[in-house]
C-alpha positions, -999 to 999 in steps of 0.1 A, spaced: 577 -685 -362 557 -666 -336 543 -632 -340 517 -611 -326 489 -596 -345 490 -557 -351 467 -549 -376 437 -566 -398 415 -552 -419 384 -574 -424 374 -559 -456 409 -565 -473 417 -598 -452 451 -579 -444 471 -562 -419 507 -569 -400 519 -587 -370 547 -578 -351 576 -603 -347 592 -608 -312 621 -584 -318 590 -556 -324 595 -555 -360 562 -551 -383 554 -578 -408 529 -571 -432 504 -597 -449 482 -600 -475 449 -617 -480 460 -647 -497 484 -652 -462 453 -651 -445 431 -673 -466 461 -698 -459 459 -699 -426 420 -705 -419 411 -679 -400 379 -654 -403 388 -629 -378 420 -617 -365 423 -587 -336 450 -569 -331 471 -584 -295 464 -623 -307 497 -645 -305 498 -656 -345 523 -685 -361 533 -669 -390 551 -692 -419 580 -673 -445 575 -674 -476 603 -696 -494 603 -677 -529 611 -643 -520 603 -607 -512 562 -600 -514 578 -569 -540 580 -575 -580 611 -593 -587 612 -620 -561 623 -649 -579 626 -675 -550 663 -658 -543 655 -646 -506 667 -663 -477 643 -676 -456 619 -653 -473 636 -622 -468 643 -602 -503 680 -597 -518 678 -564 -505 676 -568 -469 635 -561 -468 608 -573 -446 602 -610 -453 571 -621 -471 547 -638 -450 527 -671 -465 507 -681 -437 491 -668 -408 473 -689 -382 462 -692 -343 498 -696 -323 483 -733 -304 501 -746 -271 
């Protein structure tokens, strides 16, 4: 899935992206450290991957749909890489 990068914080490694529809996505480090990347700035085109076993909250027991919680939440986000043509 394609995003684009909002947010990063280079001392935490995370941030959010924003997802075509304009909704904000946030990540965490281990997200980042998944993708590869060392430096992200905000206005980058990012692929993002889902996470398969649920919401990034306590609880999330591989339930979610396409890695959105039971609940109806944000999806957690597993990776977070370059968008490449």
């Amino acid at each position: 899935m394609q995003a684009t990068a909002y947010t990063y914080d280079a001392g935490t490694r995370c941030g959010s992206v924003l997802l075509d529809d304009g909704t904000p996505v946030e990540f965490d480090a281990a997200a980042f450290d998944a993708g590869g990347l060392r430096l992200l700035r905000p206005g980058q085109r990012v692929r993002i991957e889902l996470a398969e076993d649920g919401p990034a909250e306590e609880g999330g027991t591989g339930a979610g749909t396409a890695g959105a919680d039971r609940t109806g939440g944000a999806p957690r986000i597993a990776l977070v890489t370059l968008q490449t043509f």
